[in-house]
C-alpha positions in Angstrom: 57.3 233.0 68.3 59.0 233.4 71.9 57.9 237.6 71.6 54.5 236.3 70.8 54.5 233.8 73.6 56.0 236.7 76.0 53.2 238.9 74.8 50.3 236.3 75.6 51.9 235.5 79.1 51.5 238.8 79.8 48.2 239.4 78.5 47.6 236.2 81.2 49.0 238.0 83.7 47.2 241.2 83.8 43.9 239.3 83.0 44.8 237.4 86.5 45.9 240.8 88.1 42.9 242.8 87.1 40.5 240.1 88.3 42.1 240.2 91.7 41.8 243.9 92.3 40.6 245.2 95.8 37.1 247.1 94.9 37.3 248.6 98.1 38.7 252.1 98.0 40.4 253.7 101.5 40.7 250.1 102.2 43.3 250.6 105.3 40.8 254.1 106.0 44.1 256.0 105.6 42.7 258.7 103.6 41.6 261.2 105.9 40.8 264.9 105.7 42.2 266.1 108.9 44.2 264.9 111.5 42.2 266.9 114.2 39.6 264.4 114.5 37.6 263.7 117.8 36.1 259.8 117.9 32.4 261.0 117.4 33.3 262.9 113.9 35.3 259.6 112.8 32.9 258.5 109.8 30.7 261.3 109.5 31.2 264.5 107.5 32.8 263.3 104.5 36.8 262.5 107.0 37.0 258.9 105.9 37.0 258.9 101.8 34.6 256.5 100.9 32.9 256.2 104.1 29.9 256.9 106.2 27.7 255.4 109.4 24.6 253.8 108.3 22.9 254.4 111.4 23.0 257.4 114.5 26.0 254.6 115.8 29.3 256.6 115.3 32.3 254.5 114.2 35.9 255.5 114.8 39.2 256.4 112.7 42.6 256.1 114.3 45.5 257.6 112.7 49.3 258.1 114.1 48.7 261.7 112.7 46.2 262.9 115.1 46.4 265.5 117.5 43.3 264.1 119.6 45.4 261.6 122.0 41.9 259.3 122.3 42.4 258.1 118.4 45.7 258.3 118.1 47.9 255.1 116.6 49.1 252.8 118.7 47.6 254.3 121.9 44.0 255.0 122.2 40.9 255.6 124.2 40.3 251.5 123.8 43.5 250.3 124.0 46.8 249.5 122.2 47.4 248.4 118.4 49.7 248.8 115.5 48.2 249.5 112.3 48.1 246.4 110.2 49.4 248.4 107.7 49.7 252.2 107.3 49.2 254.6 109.7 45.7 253.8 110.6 42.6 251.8 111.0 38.6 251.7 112.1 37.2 250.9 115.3 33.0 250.5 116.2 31.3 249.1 118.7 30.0 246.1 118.0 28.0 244.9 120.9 27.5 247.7 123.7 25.2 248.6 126.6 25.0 252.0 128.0 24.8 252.3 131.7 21.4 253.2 133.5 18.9 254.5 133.5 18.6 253.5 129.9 20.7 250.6 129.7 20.7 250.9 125.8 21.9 248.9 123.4 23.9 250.4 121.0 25.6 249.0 117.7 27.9 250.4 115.2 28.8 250.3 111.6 31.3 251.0 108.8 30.0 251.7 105.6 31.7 251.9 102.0 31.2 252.2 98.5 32.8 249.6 96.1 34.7 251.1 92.8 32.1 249.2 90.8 28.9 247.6 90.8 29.2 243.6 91.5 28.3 241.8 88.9 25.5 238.9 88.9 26.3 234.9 89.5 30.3 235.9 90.1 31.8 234.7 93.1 33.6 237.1 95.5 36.0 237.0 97.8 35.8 239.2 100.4 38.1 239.7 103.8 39.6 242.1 106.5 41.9 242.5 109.3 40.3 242.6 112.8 41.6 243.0 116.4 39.3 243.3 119.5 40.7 246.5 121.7 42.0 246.3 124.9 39.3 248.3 127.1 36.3 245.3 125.7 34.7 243.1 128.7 33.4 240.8 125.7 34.0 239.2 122.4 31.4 238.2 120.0 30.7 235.7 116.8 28.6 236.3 114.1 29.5 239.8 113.2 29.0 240.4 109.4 29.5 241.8 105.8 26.2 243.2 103.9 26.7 243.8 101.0 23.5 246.3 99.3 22.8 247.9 95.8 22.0 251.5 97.7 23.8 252.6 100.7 22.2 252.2 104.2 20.7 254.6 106.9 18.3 253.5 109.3 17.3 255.9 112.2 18.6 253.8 114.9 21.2 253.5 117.6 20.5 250.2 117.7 21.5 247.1 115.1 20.3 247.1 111.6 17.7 244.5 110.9 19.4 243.5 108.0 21.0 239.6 106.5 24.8 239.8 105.7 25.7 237.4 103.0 29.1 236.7 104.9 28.8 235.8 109.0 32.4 235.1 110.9 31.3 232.0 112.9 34.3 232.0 115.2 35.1 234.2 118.2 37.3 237.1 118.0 39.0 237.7 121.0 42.4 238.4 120.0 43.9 241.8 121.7 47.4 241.5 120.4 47.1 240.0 117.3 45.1 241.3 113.9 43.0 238.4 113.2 42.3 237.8 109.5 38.9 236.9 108.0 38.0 235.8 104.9 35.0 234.1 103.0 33.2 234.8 100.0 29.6 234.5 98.2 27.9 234.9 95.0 26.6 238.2 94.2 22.9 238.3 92.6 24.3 241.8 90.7 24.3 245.3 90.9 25.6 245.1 94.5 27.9 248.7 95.3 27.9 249.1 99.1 29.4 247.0 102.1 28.3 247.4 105.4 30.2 246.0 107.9 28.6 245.1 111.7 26.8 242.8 114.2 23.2 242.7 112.6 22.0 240.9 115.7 19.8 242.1 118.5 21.1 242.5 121.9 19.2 238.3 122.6 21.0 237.2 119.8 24.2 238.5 120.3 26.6 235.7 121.1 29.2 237.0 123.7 32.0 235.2 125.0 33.4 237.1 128.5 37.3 237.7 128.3 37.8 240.2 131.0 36.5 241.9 134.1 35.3 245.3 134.4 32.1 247.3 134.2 31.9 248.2 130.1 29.8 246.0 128.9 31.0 246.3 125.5 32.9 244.6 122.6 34.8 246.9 120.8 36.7 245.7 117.6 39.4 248.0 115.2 39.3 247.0 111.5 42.0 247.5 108.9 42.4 246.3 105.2 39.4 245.4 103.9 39.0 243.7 100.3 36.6 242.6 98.2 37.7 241.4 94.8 36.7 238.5 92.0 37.3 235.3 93.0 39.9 233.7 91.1 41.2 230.0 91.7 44.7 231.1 90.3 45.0 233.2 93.1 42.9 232.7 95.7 44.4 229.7 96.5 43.6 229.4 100.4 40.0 229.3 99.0 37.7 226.6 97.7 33.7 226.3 96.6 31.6 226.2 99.5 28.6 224.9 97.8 27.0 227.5 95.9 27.5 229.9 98.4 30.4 231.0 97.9 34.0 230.5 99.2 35.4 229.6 102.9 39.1 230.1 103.6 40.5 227.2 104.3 44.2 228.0 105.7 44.4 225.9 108.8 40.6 225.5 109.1 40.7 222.1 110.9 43.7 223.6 113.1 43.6 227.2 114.5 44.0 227.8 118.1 42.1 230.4 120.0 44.1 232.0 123.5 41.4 233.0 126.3 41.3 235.2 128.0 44.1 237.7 126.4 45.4 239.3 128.4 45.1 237.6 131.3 46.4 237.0 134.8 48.4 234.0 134.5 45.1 231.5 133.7 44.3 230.7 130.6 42.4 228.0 128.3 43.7 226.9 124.4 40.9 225.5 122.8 40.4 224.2 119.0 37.5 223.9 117.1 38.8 220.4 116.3 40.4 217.5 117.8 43.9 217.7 117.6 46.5 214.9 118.6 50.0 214.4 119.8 50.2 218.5 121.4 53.3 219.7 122.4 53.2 223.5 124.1 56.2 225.6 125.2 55.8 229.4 126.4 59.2 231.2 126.5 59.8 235.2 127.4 60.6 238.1 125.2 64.3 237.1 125.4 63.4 233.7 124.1 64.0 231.6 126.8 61.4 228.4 127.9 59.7 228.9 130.9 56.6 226.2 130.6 56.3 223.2 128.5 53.1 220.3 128.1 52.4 217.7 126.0 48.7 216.7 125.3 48.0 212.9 123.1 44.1 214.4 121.8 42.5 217.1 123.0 40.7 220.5 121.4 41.0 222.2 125.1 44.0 222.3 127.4 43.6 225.0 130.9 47.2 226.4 132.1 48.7 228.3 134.8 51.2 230.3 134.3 53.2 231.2 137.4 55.3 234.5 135.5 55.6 237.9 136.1 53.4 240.2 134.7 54.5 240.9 130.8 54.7 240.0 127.1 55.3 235.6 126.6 55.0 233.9 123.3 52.9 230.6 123.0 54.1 228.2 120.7 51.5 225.3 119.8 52.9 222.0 118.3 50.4 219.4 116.6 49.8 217.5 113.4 52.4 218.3 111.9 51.5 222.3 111.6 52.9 225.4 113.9 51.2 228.3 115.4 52.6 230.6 117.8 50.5 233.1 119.8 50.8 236.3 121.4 50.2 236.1 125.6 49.8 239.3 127.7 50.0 238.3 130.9 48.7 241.1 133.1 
């Protein structure tokens, strides 16, 4: 009785394990075919596996391997980031002008193909790792996840006029930390490709300003994407939302967003919610306290910071949960 009871928990368990599989393959875009690579070959001619651009935008690989200093891992052309995991990641362009005389607008993708075909009236989660890089004057919302039954290629620089399933509503402006994003929906069936992007025009591009300088540009590196079956014995951040799939729900009514970052010593914490009875303290890399506030209810608090330039951690207090933030202070 207890070796058949063994042999059915197991049965459980893979059953639980299988349905929780990531269906995207090169999910941390760590399989490469050379190391050589310039930033305008990253996703074209077959040097991601499992990748391609859907449109004449170029998106990026980075990899510690490479010999080409402008996509190398952590230091780059855009900036400075670890890999989530692995050795690598993705970058593209999400919202871009070029300079005159054209003054383009200029959008770009990543592109994969699932291990299997998504299967109709099943919910999926789906989620990813995303940092915005150092060099971008702006941040944007909205960016999405389109998910297609035949991969995408329109002739076009510009975005693809296309509905994504999943939207990010929030602001990612986070250059220190990878930001993680997750949501879900219900597929209609016989889905196979993910494209991943800003599918607005340049008027409805939502753009937040987080730094000076003359790129007009919002630049984002992506690492381990997933996409699996959405399974409540697992997936236990998620829940229903409605019948269109799942939200995640980890600290929803209680995330903290740092802006500017980096900055020069001025800086705004804002919430999407109220929160009450805020305690802040900032200490140094060795750990020490340098600034502390207290806020009674408030979603926005503005704060000066008179430090030397450097690295400061940004611990945040309130209703009974903890979130500590990364602060570059330039």
């Amino acid at each position: 009785m207890k070796k058949l009871l063994f042999f059915i928990g197991c049965l459980l368990f893979l059953d639980s394990y299988s349905f929780s599989q990531n269906l995207v393959p090169n999910s941390s875009f760590e399989n490469i075919t050379t190391c050589t690579s310039t930033i305008i070959l990253g996703f074209t001619g077959g040097i991601v596996a499992d990748c391609s651009s859907p449109s004449n935008g170029t998106a990026d690989v980075f990899n510690s391997c490479s010999s080409a200093a402008q996509v190398q891992v952590p230091t780059n052309n855009f900036g400075f980031e670890s890999a989530h995991t692995g050795n690598g990641y993705a970058g593209a362009g999400f919202y871009s002008f070029e300079g005159p005389p054209t003054s383009q607008y200029y959008i770009e993708y990543i592109q994969v193909k699932l291990d299997t075909i998504l299967v109709a009236n099943k919910i999926y989660c789906a989620s990813l790792y995303i940092n915005l890089a150092n060099i971008s004057k702006y941040a944007i919302k909205n960016f999405g996840m389109y998910f297609s039954n035949n991969p995408i290629y329109q002739l076009t620089n510009s975005n693809l006029h296309l509905n994504p399933q999943i939207i990010d509503t929030n602001y990612i402006a986070d250059t220190l930390n990878w930001v993680h994003f997750a949501s879900g929906f219900t597929a209609i069936g016989g889905e196979r490709y993910l494209t991943i992007g800003n599918f607005n025009d340049s008027i409805h591009s939502d753009t937040l300003s987080v730094r000076s300088g003359s790129g007009d540009v919002a630049y984002y590196y992506i690492d381990d994407v997933d996409v699996h079956l959405y399974n409540p014995a697992i997936d236990s951040c998620c829940v229903c939302n409605g019948n269109n799939g799942i939200k995640e729900q980890e600290n929803e009514n209680w995330q903290w967003a740092l802006l500017p970052n980096p900055n020069n010593g001025e800086f705004r914490l804002s919430t999407k919610y109220k929160a009450h009875n805020i305690q802040i303290e900032i200490t140094d890399v060795l750990g020490q306290l340098i600034y502390t506030t207290q806020q009674k209810e408030t979603n926005t608090i503005n704060i000066t910071l008179n430090q030397p330039p450097g690295l400061y951690f940004v611990t945040l207090l309130a209703d009974n949960k903890r979130q500590v933030i990364k602060l570059m202070k330039e």
